[in-house]
C-alpha atoms as a printed R data frame, in Angstrom:
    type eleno elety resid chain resno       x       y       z
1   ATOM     1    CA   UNK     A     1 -21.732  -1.536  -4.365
2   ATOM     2    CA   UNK     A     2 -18.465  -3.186  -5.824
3   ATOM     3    CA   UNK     A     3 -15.381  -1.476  -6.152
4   ATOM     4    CA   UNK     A     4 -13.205   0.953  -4.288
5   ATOM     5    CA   UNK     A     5 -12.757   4.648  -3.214
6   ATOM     6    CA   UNK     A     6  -9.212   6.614  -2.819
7   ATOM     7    CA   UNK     A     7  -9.327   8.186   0.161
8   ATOM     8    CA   UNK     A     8  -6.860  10.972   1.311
9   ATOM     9    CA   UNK     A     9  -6.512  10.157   5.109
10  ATOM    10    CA   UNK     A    10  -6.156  12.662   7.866
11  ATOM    11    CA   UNK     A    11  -3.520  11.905  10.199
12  ATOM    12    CA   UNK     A    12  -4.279  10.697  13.770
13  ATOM    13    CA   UNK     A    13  -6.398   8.090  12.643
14  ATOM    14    CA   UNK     A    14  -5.809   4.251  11.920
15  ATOM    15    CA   UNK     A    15  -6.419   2.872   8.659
16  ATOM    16    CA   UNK     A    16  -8.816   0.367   9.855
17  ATOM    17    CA   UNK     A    17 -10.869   3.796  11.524
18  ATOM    18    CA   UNK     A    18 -11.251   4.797   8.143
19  ATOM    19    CA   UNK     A    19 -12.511   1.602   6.827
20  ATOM    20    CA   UNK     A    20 -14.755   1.514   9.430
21  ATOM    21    CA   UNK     A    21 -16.233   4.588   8.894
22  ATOM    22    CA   UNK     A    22 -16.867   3.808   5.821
23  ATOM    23    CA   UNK     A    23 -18.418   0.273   5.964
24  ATOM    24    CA   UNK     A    24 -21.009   2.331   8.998
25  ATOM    25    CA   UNK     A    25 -22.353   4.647   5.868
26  ATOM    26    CA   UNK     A    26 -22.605   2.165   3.045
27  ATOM    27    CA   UNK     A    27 -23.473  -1.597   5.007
28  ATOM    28    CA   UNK     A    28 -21.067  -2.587   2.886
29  ATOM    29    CA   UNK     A    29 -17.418  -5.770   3.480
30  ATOM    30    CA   UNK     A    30 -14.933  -2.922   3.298
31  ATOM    31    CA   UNK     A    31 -11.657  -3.328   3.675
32  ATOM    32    CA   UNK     A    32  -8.035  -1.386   2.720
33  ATOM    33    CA   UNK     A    33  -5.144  -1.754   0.256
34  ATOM    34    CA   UNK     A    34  -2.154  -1.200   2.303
35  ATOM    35    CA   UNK     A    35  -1.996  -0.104   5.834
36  ATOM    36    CA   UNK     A    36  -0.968   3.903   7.001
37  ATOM    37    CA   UNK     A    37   0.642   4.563   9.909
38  ATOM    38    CA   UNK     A    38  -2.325   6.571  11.827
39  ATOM    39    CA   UNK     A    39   0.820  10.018  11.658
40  ATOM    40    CA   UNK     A    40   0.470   9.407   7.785
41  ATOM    41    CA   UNK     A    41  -1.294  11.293   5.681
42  ATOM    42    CA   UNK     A    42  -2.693  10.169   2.191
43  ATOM    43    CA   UNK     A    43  -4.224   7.468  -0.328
44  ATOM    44    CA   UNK     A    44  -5.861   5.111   1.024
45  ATOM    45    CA   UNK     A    45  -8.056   2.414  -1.304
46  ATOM    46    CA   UNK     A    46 -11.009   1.540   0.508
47  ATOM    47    CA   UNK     A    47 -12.277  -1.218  -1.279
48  ATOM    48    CA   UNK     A    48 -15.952  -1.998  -1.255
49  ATOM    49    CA   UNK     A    49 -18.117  -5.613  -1.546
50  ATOM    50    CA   UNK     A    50 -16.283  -7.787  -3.719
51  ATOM    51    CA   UNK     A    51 -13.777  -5.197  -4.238
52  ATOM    52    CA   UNK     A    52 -12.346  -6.394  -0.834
53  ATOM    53    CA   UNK     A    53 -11.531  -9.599  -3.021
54  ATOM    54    CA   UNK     A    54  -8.565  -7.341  -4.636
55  ATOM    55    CA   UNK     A    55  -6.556  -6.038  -1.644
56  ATOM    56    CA   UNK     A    56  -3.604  -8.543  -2.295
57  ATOM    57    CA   UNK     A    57  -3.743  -7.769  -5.598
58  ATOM    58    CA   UNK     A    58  -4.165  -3.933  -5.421
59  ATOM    59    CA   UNK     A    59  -1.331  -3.816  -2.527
60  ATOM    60    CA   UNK     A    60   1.715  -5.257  -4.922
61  ATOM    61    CA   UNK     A    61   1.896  -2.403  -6.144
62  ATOM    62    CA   UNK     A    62   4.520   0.464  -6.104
63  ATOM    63    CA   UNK     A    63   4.586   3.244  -3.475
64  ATOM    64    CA   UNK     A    64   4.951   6.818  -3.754
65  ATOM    65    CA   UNK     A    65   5.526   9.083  -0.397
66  ATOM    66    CA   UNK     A    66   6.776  12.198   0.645
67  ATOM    67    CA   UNK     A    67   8.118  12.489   4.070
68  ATOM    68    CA   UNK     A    68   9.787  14.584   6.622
69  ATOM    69    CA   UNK     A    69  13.606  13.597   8.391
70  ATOM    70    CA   UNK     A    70  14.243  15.201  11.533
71  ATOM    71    CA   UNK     A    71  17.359  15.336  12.622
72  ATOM    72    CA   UNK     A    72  18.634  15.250  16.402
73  ATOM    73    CA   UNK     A    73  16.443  12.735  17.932
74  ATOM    74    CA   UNK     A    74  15.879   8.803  17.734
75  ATOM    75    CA   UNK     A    75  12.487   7.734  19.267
76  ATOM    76    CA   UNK     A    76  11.144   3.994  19.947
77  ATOM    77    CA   UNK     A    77   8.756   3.939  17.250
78  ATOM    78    CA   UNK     A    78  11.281   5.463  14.476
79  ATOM    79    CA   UNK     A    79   8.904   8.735  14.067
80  ATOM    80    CA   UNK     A    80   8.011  11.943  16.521
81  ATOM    81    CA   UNK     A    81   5.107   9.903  18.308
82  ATOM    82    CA   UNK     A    82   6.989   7.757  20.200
83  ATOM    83    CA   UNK     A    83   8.983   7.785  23.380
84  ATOM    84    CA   UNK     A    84  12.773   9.710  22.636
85  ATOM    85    CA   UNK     A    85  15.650   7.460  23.572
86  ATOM    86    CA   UNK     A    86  18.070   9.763  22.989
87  ATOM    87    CA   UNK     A    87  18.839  13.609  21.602
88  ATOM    88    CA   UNK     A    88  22.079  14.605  20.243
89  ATOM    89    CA   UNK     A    89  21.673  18.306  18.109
90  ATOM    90    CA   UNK     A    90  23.224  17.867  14.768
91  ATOM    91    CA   UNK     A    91  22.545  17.162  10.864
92  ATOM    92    CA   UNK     A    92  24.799  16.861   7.756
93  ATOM    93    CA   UNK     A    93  24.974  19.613   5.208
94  ATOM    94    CA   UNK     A    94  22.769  19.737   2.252
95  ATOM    95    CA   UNK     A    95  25.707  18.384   0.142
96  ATOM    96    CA   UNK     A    96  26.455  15.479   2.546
97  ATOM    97    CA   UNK     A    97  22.700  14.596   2.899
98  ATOM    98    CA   UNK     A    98  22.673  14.921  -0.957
99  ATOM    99    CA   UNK     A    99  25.962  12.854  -1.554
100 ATOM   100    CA   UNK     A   100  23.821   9.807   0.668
101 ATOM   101    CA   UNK     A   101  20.989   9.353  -1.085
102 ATOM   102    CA   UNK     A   102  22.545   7.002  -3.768
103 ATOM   103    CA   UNK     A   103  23.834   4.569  -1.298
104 ATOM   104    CA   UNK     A   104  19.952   4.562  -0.416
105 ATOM   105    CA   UNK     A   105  18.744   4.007  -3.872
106 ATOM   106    CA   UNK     A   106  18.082   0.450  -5.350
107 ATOM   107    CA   UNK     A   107  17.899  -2.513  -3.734
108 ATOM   108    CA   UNK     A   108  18.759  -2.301  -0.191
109 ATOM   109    CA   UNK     A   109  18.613  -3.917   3.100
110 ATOM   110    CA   UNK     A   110  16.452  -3.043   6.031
111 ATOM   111    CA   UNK     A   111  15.241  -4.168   9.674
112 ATOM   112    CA   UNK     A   112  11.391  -3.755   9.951
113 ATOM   113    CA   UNK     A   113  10.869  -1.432  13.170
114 ATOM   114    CA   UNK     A   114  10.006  -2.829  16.278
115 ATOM   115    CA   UNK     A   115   6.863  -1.122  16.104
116 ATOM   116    CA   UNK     A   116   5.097  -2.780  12.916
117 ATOM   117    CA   UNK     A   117   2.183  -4.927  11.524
118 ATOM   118    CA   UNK     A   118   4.509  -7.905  11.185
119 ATOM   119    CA   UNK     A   119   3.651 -10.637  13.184
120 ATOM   120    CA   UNK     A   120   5.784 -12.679  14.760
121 ATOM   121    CA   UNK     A   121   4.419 -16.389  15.378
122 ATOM   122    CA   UNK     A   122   0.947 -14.606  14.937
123 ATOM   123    CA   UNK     A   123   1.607 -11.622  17.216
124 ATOM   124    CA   UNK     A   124   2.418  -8.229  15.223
125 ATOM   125    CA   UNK     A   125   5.292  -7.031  16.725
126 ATOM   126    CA   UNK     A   126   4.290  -3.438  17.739
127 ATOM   127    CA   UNK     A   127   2.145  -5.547  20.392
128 ATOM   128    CA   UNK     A   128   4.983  -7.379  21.567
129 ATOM   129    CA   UNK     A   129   6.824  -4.040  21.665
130 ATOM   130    CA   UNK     A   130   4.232  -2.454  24.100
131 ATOM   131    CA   UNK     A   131   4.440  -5.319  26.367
132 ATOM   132    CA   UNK     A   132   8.189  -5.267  26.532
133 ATOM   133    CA   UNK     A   133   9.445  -8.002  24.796
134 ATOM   134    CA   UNK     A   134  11.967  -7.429  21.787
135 ATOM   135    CA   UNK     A   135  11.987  -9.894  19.455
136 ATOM   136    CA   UNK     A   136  15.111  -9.953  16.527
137 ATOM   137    CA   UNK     A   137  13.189  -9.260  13.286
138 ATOM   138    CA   UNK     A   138  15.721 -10.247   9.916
139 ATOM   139    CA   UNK     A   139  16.252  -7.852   7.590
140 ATOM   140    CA   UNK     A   140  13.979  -7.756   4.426
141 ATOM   141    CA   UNK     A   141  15.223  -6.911   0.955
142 ATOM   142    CA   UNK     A   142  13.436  -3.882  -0.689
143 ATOM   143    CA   UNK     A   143  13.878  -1.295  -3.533
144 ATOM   144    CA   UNK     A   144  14.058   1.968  -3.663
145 ATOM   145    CA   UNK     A   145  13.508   3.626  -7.193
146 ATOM   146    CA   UNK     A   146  13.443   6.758  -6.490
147 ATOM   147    CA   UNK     A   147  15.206   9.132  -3.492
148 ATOM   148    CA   UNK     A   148  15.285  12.945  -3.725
149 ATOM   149    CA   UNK     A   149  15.970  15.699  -1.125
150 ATOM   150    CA   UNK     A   150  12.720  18.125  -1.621
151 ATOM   151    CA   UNK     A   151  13.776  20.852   0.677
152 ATOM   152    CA   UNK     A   152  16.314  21.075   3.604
153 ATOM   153    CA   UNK     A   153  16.010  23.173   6.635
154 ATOM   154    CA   UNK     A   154  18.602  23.967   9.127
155 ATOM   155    CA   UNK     A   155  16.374  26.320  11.262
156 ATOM   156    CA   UNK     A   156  14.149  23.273  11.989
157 ATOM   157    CA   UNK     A   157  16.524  20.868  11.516
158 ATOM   158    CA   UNK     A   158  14.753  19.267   8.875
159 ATOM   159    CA   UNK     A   159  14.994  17.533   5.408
160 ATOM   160    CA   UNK     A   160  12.067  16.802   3.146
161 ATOM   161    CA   UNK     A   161  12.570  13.622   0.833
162 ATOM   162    CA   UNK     A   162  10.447  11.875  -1.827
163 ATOM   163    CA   UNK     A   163  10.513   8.060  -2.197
164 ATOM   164    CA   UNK     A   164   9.246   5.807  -4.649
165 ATOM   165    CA   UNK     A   165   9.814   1.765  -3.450
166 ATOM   166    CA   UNK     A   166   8.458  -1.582  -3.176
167 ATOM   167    CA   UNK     A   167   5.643  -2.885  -1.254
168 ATOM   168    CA   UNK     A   168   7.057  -3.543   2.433
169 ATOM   169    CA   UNK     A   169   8.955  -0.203   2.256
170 ATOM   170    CA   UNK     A   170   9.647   0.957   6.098
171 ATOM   171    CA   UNK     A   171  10.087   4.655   5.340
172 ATOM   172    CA   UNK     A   172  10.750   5.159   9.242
173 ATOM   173    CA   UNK     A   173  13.380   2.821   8.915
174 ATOM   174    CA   UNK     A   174  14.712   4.710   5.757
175 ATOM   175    CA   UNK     A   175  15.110   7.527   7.400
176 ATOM   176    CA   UNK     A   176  16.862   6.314  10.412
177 ATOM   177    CA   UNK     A   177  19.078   5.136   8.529
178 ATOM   178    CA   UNK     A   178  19.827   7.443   6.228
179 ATOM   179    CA   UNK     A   179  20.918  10.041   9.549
180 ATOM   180    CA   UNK     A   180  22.590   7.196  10.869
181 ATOM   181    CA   UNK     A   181  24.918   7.168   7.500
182 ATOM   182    CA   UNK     A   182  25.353  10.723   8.005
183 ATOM   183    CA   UNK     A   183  26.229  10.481  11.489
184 ATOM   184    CA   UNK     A   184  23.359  11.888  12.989
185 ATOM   185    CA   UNK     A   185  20.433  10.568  14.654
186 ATOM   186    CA   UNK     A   186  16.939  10.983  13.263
187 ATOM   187    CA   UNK     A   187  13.602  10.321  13.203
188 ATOM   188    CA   UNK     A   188  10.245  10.419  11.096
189 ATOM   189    CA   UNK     A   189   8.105  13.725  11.527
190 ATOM   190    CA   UNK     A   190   5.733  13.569   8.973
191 ATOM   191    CA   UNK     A   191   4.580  11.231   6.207
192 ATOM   192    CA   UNK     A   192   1.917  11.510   3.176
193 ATOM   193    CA   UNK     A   193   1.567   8.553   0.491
194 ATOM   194    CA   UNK     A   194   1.174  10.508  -2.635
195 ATOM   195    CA   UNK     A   195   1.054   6.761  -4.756
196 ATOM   196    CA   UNK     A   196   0.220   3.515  -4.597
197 ATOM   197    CA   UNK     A   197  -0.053   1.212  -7.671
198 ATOM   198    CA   UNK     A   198  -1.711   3.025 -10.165
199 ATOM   199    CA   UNK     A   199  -3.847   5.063  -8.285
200 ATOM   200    CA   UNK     A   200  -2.593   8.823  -7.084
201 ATOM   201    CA   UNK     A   201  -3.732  10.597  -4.221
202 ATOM   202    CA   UNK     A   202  -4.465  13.856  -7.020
203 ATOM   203    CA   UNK     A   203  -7.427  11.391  -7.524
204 ATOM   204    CA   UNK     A   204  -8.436  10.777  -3.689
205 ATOM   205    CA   UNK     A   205 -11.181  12.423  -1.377
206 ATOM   206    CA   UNK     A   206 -10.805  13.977   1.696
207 ATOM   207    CA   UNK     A   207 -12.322  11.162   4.295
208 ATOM   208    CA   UNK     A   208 -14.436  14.287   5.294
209 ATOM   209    CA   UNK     A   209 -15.845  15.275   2.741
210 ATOM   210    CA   UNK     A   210 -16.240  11.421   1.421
211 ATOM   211    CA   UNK     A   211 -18.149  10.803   4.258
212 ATOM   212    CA   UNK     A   212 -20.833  14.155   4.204
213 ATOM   213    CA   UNK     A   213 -21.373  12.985   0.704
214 ATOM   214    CA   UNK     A   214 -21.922   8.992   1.479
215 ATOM   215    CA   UNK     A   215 -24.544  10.413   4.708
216 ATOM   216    CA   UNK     A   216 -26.476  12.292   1.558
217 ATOM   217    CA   UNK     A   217 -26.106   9.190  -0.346
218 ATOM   218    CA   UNK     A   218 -23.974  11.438  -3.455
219 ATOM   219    CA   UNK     A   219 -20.422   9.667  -3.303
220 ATOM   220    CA   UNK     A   220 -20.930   8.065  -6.647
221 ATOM   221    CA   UNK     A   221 -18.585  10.451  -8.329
222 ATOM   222    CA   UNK     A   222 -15.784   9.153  -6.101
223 ATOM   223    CA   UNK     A   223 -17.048   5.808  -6.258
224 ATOM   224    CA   UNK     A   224 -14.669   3.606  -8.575
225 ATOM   225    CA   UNK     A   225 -16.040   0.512 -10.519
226 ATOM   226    CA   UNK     A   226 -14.519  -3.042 -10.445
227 ATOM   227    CA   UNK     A   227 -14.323  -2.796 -14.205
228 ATOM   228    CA   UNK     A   228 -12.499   0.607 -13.879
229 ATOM   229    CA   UNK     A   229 -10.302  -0.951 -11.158
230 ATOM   230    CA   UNK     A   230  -9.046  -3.959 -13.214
231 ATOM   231    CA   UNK     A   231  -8.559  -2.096 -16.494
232 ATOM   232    CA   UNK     A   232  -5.309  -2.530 -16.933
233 ATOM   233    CA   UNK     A   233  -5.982  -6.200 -17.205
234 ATOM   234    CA   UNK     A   234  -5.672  -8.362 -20.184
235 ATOM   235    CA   UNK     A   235 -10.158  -8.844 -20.907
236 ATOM   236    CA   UNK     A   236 -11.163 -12.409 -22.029
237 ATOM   237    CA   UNK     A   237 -14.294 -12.896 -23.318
238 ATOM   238    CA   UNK     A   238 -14.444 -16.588 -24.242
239 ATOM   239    CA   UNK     A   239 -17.579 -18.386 -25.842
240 ATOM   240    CA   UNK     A   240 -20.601 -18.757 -24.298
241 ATOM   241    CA   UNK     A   241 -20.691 -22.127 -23.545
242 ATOM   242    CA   UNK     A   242 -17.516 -21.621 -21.782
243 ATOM   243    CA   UNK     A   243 -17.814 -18.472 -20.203
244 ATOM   244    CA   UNK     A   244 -20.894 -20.628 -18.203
245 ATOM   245    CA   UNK     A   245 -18.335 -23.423 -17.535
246 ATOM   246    CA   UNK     A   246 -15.804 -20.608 -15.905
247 ATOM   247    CA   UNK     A   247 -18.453 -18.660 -14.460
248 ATOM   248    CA   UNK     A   248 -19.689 -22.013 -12.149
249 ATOM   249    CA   UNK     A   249 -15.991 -22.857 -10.909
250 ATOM   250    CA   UNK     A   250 -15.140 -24.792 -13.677
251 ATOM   251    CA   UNK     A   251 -11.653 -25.464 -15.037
252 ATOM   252    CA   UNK     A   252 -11.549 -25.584 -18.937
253 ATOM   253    CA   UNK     A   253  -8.425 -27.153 -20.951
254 ATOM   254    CA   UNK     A   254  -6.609 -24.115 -22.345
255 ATOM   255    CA   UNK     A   255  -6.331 -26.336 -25.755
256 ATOM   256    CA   UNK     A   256 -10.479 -25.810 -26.258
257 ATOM   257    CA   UNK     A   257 -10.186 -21.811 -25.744
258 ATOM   258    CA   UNK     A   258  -9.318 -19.392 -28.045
259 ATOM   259    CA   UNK     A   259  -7.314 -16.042 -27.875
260 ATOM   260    CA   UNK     A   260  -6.589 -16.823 -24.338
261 ATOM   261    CA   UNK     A   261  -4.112 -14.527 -22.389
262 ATOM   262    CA   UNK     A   262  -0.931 -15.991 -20.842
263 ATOM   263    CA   UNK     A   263  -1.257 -13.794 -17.901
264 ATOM   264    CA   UNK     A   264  -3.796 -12.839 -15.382
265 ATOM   265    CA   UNK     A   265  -6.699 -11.245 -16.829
266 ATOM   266    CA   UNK     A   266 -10.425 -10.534 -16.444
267 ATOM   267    CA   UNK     A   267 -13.271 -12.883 -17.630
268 ATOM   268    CA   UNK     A   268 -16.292 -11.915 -18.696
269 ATOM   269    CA   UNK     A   269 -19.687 -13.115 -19.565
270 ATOM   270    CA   UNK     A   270 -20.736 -11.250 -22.086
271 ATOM   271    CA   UNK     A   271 -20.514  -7.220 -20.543
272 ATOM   272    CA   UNK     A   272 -20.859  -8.684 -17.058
273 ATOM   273    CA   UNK     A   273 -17.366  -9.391 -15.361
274 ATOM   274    CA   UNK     A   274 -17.096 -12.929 -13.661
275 ATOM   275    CA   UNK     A   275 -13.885 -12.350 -11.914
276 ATOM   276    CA   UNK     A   276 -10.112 -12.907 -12.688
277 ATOM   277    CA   UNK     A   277  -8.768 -16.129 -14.744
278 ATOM   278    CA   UNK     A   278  -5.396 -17.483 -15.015
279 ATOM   279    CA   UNK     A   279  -3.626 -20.344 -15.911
280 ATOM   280    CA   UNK     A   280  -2.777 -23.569 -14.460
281 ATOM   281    CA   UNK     A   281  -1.087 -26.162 -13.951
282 ATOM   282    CA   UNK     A   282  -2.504 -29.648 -13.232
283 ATOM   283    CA   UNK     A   283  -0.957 -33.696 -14.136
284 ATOM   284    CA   UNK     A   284   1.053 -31.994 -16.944
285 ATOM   285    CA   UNK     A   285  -1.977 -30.082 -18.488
286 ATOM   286    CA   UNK     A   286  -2.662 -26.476 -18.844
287 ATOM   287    CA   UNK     A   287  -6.245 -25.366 -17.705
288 ATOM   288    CA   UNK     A   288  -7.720 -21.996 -17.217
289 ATOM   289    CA   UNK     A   289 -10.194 -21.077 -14.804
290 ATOM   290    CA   UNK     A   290 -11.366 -18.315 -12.785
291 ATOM   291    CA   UNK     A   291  -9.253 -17.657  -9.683
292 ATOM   292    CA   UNK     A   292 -11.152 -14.969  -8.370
293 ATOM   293    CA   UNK     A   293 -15.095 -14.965  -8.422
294 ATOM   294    CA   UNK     A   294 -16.414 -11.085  -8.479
């Protein structure tokens, strides 16, 4: 069993709980393409086998979320599960909060939140938070294609906003600052991942219902091939002789190949895929060779 499923995660649960889950029903490496916050809702890619040989590769990819803002609070872990540090009842008008989101759009600064995955001399730093110790993080470029105001809601003191960005995207950060700008405080209250690369969470499975069908053993439907996966790769078929050479770890002189792509792409013997090849360099010659065994 090689490849992945998209799973649409429930919230209160980790990321790594729903690869585990998983892994239990199929005895299979699993393993996930870009971590949720266990308040986040969404796709998840749960790769499978030697589909766990594609997470970096699946996780460059592009995000797509939509989230909640609530205004009038500022918590330590950026969204509504965390301790409040402070309340102060206020939010901008729908044409302030509108006239913002530019200055939010492109590429843009931001801290990562104290409570994150990033580690910090091999510690992530939400552990370092929890024991106390604060730890200055520097501020990461990302980018921020897309930033639009969904819905707005004085009553509950609320604004909904879409976001399309780069991989390493703090959304709770986004957010904080974004009421910051407007003179406000805020925080995170909810958050779904509608995209990420290619895949869309239209596509996904409920983690429920993914796993009553993996206990009946009748997930196959949901079950996505590594030759589906990489499709959108470049295929290189090269001649037998030398599809043997690539399959066994070998690296062939790009002069003796023909057709060969200039970027990644997938190899194949024949109909069977033997992994990812690429180019390389090595003492002034160009070789090929198969990066990625699948």
């Amino acid at each position: 069993m090689n490849g992945l499923f998209l799973v649409d995660k429930p919230t209160d649960m980790t990321s790594f709980g729903v690869v585990a889950r998983i892994r239990r029903l199929t005895g299979e490496k699993c393993g996930h393409s870009g971590t949720l916050d266990p308040m986040a809702t969404g796709l998840l890619p749960v790769l499978v086998g030697k589909g766990t040989k594609l997470c970096e590769l699946l996780t460059e990819g592009r995000k797509g979320y939509i989230g909640t803002l609530r205004f009038g609070l500022v918590t330590d872990t950026g969204d509504v599960t965390g301790t409040v540090l402070e309340e102060r009842p206020g939010m901008p008008s729908e044409e302030e909060l509108q006239a913002l989101l530019p200055r939010f759009t492109g590429r843009i600064n931001q801290r990562p939140p104290a409570y994150s995955a990033i580690k910090v001399q091999g510690v992530p730093l939400y552990k370092l938070a929890r024991a106390g110790k604060e730890v200055e993080v520097p501020e990461r470029t990302v980018e921020i294609d897309r930033l639009e105001l969904l819905s707005y809601d004085t009553e509950k003191q609320e604004a909904v906003l879409a976001v399309d960005c780069s991989k390493g995207t703090y959304i709770r950060t986004l957010f904080m600052d974004l009421a910051a700008a407007a003179g406000c405080l805020g925080t995170m209250a909810a958050l779904r991942r509608t995209r990420s690369g290619r895949f869309s969470v239209k596509d996904a499975v409920p983690l429920a219902e993914l796993m009553a069908l993996l206990e009946q053993k009748n997930a196959e439907k949901h079950f996505i091939s590594l030759e589906k996966v990489l499709d959108f790769l470049p295929v290189y078929r090269p001649e037998a002789f030398y599809a043997t050479l690539l399959k066994n770890g070998c690296e062939v002189a790009a002069k003796k190949l023909k057709n060969l792509p200039e970027t990644l792409c997938t190899v194949y013997q024949g109909d069977a895929l033997v992994g990812l090849g690429n180019l390389i360099e090595k003492d002034g010659e160009t070789f090929f060779k198969v990066v990625t065994h699948l």
